[in-house]
N, CA, C and O of each residue as an XYZ file, in Angstrom:
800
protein
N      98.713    124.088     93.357
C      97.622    123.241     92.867
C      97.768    123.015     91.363
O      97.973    124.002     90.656
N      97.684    121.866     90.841
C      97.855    121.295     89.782
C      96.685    122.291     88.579
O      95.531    122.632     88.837
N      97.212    122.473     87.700
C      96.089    123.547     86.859
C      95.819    122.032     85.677
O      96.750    121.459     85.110
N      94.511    121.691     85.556
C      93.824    120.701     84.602
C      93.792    121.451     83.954
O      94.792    121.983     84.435
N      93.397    122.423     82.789
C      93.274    122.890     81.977
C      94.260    122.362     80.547
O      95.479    122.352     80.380
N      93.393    122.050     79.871
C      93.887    121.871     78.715
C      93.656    122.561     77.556
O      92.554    123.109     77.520
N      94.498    122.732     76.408
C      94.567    123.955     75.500
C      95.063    123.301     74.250
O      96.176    122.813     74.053
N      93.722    123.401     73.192
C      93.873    122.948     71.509
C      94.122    124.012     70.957
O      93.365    124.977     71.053
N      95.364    124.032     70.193
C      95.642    125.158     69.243
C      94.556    125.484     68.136
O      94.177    126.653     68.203
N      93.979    124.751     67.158
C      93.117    124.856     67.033
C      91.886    125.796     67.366
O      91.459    126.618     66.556
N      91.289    125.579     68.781
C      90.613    126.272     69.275
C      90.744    127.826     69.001
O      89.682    128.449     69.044
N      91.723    128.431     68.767
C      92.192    130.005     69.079
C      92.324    130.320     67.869
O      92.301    131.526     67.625
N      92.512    129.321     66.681
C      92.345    129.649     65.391
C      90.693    129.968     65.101
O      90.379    130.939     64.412
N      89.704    129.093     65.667
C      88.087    128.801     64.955
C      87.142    129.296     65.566
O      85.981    129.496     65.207
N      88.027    129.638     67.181
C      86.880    130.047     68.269
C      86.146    131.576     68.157
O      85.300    131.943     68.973
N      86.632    132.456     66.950
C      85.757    133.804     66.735
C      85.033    133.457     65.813
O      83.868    133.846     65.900
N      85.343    132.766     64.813
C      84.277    132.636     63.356
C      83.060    131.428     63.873
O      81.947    131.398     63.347
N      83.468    130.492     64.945
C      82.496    129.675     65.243
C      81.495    130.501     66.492
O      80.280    130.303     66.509
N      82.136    131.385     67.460
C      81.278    131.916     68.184
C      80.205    133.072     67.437
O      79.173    133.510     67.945
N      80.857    133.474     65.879
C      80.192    134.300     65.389
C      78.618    133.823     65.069
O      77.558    134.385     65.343
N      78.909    132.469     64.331
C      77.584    131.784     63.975
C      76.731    131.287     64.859
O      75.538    131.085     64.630
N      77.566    130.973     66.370
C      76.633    130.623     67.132
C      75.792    132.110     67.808
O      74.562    132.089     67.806
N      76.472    133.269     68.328
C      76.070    134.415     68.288
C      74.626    134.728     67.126
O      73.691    135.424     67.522
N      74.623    134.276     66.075
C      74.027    134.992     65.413
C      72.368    133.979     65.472
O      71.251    134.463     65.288
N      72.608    132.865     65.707
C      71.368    132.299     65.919
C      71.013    131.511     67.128
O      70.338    130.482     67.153
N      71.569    132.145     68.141
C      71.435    131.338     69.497
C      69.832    132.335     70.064
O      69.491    133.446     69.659
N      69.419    131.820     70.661
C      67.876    132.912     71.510
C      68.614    133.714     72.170
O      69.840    133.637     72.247
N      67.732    134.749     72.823
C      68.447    136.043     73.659
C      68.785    135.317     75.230
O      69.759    135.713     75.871
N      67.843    134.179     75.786
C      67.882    133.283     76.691
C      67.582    132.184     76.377
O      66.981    131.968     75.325
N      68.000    131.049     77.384
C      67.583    129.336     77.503
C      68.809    128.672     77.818
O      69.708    129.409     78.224
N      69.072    127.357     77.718
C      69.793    126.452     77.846
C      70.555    125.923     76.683
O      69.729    125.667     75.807
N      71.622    125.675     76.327
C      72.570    125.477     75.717
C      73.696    123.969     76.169
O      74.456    124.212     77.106
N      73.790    122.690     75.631
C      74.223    122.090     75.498
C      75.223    121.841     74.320
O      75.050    121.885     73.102
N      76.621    121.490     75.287
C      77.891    121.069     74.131
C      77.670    119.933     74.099
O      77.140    119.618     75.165
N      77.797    118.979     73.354
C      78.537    117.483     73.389
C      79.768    117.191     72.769
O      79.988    117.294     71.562
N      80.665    116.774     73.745
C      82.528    116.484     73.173
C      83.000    117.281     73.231
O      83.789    117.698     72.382
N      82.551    118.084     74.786
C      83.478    120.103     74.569
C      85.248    120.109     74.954
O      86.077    120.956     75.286
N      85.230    118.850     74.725
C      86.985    118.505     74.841
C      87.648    119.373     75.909
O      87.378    119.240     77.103
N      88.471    120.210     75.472
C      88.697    120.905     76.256
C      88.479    121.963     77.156
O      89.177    122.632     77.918
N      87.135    121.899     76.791
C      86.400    123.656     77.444
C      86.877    124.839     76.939
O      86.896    125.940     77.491
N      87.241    124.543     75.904
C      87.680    126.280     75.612
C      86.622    127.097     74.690
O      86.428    128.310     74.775
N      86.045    126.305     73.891
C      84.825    126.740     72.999
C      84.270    127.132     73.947
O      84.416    128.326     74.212
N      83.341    126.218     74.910
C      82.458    126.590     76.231
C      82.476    128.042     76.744
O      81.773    129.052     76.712
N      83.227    127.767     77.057
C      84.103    129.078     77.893
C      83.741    130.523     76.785
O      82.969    131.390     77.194
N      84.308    130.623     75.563
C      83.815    131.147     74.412
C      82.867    131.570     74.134
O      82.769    132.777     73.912
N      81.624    130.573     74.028
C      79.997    130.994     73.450
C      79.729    131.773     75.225
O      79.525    132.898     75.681
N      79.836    130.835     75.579
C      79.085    131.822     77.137
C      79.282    133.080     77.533
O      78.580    133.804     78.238
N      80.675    133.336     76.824
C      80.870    134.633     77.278
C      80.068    135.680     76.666
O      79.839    136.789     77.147
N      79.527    135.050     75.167
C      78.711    135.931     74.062
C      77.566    136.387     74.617
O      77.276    137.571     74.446
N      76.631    135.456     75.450
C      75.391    135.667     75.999
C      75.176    135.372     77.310
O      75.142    134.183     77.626
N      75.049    136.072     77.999
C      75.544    136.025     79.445
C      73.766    134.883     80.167
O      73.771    134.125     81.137
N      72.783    135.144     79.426
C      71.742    134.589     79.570
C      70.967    133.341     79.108
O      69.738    133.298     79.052
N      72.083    131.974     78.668
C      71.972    131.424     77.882
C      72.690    130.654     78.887
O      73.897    130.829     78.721
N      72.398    129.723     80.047
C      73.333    128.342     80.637
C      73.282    127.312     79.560
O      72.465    126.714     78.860
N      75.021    127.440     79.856
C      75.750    126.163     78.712
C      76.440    124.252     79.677
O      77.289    123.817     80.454
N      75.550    123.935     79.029
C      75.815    122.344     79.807
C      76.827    121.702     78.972
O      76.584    120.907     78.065
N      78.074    122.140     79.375
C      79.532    121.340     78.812
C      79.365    119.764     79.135
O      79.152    119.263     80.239
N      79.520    119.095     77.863
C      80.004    117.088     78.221
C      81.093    116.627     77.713
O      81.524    117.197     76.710
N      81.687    115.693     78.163
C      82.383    114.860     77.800
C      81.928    113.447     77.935
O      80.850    113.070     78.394
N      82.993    112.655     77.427
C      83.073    111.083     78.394
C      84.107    111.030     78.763
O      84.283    110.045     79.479
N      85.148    111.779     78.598
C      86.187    111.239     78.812
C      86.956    112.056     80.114
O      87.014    113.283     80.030
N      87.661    111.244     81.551
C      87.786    112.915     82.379
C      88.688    113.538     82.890
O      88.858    113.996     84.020
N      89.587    113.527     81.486
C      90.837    114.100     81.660
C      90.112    115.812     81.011
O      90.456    116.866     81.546
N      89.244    115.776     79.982
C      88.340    116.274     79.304
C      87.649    117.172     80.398
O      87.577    118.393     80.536
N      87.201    116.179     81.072
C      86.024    116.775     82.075
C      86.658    117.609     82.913
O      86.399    118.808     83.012
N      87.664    116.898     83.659
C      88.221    118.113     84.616
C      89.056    119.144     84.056
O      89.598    119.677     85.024
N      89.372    119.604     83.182
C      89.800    120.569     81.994
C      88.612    121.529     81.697
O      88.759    122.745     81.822
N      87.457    120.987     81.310
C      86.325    122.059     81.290
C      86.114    122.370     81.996
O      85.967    123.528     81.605
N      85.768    122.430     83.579
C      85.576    122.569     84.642
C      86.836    123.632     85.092
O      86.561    124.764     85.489
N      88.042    123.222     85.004
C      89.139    124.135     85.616
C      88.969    125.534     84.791
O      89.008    126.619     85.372
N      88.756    125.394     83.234
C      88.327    126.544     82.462
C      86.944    127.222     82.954
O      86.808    128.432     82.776
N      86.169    126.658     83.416
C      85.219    127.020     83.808
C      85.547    128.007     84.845
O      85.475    129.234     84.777
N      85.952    127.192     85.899
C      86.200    128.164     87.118
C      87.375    129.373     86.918
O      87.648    130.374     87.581
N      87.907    128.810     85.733
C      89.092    130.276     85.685
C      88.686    131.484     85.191
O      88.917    132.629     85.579
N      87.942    130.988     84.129
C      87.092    132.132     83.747
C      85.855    132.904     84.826
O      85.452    134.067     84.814
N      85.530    131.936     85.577
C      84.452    132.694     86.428
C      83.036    133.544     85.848
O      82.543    134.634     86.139
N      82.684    132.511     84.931
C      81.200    132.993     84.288
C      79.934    132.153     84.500
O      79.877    131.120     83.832
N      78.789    132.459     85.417
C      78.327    132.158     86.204
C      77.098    131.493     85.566
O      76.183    131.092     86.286
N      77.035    131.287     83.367
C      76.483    130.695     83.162
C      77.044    129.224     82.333
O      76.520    128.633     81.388
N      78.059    128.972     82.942
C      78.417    127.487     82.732
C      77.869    126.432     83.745
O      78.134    126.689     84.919
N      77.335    125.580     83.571
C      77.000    124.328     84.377
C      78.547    123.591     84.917
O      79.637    123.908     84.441
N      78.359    122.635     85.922
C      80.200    122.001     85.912
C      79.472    120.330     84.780
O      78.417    119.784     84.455
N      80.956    120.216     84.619
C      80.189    119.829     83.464
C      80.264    117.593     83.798
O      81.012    116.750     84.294
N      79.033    117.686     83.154
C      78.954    116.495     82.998
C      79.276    115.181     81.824
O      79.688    115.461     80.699
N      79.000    113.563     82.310
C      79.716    112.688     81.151
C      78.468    112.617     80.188
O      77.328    112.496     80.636
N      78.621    112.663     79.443
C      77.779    112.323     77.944
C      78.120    111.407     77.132
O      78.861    111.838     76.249
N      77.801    109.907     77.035
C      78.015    109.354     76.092
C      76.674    109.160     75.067
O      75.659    108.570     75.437
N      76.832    109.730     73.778
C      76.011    109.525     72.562
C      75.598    108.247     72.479
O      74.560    108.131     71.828
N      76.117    107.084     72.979
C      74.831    105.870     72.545
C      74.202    105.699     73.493
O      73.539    104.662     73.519
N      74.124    106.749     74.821
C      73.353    106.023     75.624
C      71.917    106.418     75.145
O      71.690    107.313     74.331
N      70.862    105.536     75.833
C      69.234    106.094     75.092
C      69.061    106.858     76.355
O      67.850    106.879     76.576
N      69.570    107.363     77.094
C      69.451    108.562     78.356
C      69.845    109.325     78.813
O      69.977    109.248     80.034
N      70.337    110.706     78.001
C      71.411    111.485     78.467
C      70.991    112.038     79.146
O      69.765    112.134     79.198
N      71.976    112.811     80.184
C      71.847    113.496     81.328
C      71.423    115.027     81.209
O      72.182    115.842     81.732
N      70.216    115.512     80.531
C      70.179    116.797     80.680
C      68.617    116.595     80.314
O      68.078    115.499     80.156
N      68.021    117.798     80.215
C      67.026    118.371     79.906
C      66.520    118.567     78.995
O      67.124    117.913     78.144
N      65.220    119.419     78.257
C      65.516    120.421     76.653
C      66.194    121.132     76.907
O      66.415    121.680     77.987
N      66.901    121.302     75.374
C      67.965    122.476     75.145
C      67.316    123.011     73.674
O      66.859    122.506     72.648
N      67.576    124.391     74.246
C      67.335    124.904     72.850
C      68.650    125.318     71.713
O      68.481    125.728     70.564
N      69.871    125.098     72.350
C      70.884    124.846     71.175
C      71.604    124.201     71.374
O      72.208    124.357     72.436
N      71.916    123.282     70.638
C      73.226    122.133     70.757
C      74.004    122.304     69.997
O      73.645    122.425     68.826
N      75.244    122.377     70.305
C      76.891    122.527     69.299
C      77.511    121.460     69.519
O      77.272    120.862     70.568
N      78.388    120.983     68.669
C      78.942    120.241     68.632
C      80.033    119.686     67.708
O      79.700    119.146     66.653
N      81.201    119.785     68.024
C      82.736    120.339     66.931
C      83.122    119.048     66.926
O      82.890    118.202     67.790
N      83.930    118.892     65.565
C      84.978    117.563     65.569
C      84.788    116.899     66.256
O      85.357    117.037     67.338
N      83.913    115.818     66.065
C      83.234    114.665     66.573
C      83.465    113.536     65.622
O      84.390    112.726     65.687
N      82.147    113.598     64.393
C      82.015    112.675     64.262
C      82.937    112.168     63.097
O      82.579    111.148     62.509
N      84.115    112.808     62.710
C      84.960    111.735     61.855
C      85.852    111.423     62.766
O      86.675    110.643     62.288
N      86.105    111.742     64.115
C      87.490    111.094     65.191
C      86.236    109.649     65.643
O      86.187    109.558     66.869
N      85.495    108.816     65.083
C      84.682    107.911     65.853
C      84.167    107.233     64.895
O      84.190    107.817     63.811
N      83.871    106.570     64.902
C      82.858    105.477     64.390
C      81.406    106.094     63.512
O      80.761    107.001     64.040
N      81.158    105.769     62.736
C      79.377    106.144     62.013
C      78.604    106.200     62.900
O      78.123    107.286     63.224
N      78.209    104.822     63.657
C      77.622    105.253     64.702
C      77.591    105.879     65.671
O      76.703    105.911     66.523
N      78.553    106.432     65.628
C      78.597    107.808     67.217
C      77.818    108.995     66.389
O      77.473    110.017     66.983
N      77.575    108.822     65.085
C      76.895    110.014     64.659
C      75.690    109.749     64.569
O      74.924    110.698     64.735
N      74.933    108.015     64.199
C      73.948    107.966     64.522
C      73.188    107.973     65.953
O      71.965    108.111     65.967
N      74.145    107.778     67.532
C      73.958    107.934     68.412
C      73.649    109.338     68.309
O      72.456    109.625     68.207
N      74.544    110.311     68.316
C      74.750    111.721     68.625
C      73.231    112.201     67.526
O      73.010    113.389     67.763
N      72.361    111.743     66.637
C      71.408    112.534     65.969
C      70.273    112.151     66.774
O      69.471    113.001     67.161
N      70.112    110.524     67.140
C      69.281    110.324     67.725
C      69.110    110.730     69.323
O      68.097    110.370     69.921
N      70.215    111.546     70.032
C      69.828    112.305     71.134
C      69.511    113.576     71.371
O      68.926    114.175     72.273
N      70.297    114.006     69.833
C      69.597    115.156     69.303
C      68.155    115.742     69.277
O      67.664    116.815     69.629
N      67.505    114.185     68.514
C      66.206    114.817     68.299
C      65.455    114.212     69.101
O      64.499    113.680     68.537
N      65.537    113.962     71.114
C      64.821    113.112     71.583
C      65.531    115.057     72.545
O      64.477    115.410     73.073
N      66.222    115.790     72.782
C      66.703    116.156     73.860
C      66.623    117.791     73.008
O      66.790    118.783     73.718
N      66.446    117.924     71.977
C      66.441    119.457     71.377
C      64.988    120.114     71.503
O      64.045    119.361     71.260
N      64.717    121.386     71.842
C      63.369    121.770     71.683
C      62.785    122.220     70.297
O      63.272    122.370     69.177
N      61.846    122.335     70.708
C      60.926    122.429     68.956
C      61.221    123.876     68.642
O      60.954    124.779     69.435
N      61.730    124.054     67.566
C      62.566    124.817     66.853
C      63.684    125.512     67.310
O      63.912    126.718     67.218
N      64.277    124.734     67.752
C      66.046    124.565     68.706
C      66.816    124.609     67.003
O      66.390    124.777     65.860
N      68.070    124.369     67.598
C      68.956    124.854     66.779
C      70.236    123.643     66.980
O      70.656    123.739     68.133
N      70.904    122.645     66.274
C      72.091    121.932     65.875
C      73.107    122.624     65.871
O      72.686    123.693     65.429
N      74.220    122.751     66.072
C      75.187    123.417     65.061
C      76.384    122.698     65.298
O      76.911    122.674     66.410
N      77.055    121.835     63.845
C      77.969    120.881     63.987
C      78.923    121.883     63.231
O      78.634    122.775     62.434
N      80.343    121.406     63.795
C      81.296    122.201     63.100
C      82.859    121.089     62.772
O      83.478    120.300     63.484
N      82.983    121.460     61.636
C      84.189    120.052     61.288
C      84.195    120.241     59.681
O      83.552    120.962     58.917
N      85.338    119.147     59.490
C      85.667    119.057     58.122
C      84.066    117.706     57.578
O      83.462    116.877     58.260
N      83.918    118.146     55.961
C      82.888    116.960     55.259
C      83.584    117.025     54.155
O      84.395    117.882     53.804
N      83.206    116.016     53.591
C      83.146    115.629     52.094
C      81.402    116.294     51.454
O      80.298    116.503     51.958
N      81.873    116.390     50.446
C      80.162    117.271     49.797
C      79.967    116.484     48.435
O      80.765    116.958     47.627
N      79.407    115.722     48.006
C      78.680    114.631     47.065
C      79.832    114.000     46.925
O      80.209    113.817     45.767
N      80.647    113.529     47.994
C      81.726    112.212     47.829
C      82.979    112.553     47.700
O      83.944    111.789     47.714
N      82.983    113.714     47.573
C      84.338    114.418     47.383
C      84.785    115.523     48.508
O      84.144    116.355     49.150
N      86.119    115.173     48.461
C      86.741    116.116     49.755
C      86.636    117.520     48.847
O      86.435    117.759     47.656
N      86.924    118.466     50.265
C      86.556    119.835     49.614
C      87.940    120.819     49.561
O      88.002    122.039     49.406
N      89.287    119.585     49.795
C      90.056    120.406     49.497
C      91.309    119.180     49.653
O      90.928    118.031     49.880
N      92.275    119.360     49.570
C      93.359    117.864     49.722
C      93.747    118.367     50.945
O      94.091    117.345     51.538
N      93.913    119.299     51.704
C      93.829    118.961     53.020
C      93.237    118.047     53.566
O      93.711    117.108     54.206
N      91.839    118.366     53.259
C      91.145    117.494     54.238
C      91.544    116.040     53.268
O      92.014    115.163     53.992
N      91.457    115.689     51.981
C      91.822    114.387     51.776
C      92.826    113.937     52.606
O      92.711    112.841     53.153
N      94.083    114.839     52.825
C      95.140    113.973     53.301
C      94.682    113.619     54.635
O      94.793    112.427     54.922
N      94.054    114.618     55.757
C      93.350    114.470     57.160
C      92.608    113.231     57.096
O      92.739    112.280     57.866
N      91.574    113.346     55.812
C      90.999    111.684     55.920
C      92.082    110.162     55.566
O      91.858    109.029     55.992
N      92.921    110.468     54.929
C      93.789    109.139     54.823
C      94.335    109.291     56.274
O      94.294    108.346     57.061
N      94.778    110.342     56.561
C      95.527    109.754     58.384
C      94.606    109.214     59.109
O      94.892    108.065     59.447
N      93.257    109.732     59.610
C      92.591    109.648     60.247
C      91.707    107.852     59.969
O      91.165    107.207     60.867
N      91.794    107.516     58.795
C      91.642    106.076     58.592
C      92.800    104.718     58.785
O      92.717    103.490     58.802
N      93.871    105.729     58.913
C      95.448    104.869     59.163
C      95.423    104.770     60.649
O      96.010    103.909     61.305
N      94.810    105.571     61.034
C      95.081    105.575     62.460
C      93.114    104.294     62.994
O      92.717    103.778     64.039
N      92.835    104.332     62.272
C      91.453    103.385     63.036
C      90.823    103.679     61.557
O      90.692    104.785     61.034
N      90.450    102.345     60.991
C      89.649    102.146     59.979
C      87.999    102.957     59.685
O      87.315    103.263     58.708
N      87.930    103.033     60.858
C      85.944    103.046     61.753
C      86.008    104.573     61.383
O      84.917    105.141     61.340
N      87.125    105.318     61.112
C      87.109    107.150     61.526
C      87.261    107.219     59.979
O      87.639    106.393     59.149
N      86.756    108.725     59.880
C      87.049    109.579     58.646
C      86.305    110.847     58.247
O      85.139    111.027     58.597
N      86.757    111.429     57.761
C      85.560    112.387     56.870
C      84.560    112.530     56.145
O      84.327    112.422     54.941
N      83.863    112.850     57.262
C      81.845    112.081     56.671
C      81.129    112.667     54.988
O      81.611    113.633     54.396
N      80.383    112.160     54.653
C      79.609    112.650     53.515
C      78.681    113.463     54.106
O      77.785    112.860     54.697
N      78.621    115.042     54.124
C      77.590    115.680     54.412
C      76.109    115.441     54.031
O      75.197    116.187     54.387
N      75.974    114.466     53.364
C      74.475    114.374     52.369
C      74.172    113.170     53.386
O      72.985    113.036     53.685
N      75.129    112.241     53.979
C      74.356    111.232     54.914
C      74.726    111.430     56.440
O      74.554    110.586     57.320
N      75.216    112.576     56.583
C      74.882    113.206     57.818
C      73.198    113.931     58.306
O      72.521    113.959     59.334
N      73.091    114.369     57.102
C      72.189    115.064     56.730
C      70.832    114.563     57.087
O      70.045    115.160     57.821
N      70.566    113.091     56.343
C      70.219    112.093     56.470
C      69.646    111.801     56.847
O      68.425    111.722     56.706
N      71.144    111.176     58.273
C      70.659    110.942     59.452
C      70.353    111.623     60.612
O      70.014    111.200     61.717
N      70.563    113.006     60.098
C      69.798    114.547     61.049
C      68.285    114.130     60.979
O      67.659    113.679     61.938
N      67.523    114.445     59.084
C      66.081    114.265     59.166
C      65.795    113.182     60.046
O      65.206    113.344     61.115
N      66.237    111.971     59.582
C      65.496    110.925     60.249
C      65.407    110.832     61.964
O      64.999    109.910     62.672
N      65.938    112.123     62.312
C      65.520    112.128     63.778
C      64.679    113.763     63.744
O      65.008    114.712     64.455
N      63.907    113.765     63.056
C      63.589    115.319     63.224
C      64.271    116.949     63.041
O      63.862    117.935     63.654
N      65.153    116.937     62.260
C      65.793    117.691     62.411
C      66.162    118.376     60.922
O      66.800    117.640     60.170
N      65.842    119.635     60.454
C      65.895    119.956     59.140
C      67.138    120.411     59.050
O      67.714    120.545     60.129
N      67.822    120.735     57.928
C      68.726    121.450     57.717
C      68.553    122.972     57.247
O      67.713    123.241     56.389
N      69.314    123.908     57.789
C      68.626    125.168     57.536
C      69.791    126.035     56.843
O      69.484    127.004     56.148
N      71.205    125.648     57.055
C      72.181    126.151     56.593
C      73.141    125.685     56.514
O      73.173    124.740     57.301
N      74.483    125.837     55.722
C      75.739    125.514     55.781
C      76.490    126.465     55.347
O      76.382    127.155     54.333
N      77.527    126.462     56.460
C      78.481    128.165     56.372
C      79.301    127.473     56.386
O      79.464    126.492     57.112
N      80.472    128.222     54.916
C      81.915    127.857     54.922
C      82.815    128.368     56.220
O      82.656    129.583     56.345
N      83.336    128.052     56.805
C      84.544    128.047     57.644
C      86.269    128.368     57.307
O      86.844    128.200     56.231
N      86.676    128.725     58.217
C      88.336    128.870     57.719
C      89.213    126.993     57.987
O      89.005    126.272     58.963
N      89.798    126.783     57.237
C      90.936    125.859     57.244
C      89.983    124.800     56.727
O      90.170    123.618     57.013
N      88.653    125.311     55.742
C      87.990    124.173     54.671
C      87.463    123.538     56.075
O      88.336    122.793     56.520
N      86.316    123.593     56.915
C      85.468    123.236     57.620
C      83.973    124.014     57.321
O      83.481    124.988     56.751
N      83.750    123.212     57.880
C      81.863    123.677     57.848
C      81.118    123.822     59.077
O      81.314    123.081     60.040
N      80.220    124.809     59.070
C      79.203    124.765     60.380
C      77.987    124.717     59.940
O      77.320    125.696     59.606
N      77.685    123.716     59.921
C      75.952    123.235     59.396
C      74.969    122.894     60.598
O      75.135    122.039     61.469
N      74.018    123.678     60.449
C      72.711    124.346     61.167
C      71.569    123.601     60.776
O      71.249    123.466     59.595
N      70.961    123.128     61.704
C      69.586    122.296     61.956
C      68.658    122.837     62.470
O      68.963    123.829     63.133
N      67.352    122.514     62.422
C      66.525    123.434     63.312
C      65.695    121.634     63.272
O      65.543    120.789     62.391
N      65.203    121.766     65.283
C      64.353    120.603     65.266
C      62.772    121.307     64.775
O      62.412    122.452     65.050
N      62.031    120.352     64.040
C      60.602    120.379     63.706
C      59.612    119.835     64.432
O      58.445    119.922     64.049
């Protein structure tokens, strides 16, 4: 049988320092939504931290989808959902309240508006004093925070004009303007950030 599973190097570099932060402010129970869990390997990751916490893995895409799912079942942890499509502009996503939403390297592989999609389902689908947690490279008052990431943002604009490395201050932004405060920002390894929201 064909094994779907797919595997970001990446992932095995970020997946202890990002499960740390989510560990540290996730509830002891509730529901947990990814959006863009690519490959399922993060998924797979946080769930294992809190065995009482069902995690609703999405994609759109389902080479994606059936990859989280095969991780799912390989691992055999009985609080993953199978996972469903999520696209950020729709005005109807497929889930419930959640009281934490994560969500990695998104919004500079896409368009501005996939981030104004992705805030505004945020704060229509998060519970009242739920928890954000985006993780990725920013720029911080206009400036990259390291020439890595400058050079990441010149590829990433060579490759599609619409993509790049966001300004954290109008991410930010466009968090409030859907309800959503900012409560923290933790440095990361390889010059990324995990910045923490709480809905109001």
């Amino acid at each position: 049988m064909e094994d779907k599973r797919l595997f970001a190097p990446a992932v095995a570099r970020n997946r202890e320092a990002i499960g740390a932060v989510i560990d540290r402010i996730a509830p002891e129970k509730g529901q947990a939504l990814e959006i863009a869990s690519g490959s399922g390997e993060h998924v797979v990751h946080m769930a294992g931290l809190r065995p009482n916490i069902i995690w609703q893995p999405t994609d759109i895409d389902d080479n994606h989808l059936a990859s989280i799912d095969a991780h799912r079942v390989a691992e055999g942890l009985g609080n993953i959902l199978p996972a469903k499509c999520l696209d950020v502009f729709s005005d109807d996503w497929p889930v419930e309240k959640m009281d934490l939403i994560f969500n990695a390297n998104m919004i500079h592989i896409a368009p501005w508006s996939c981030c104004e999609g992705l805030m505004a389902g945020v704060g229509r689908c998060l519970s009242t004093a739920g928890h954000l947690v985006m993780y990725g490279p920013y720029k911080r008052g206009g400036d990259h925070t390291a020439d890595s990431n400058r050079s990441f943002d010149e590829n990433l604009r060579s490759r599609n004009s619409l993509w790049g490395v966001r300004d954290l201050e109008a991410v930010i932004e466009q968090a409030e303007m859907n309800g959503l405060d900012l409560q923290e920002v933790v440095d990361m390894p390889a010059n990324n950030l995990c910045v923490i929201y709480r809905k109001v």
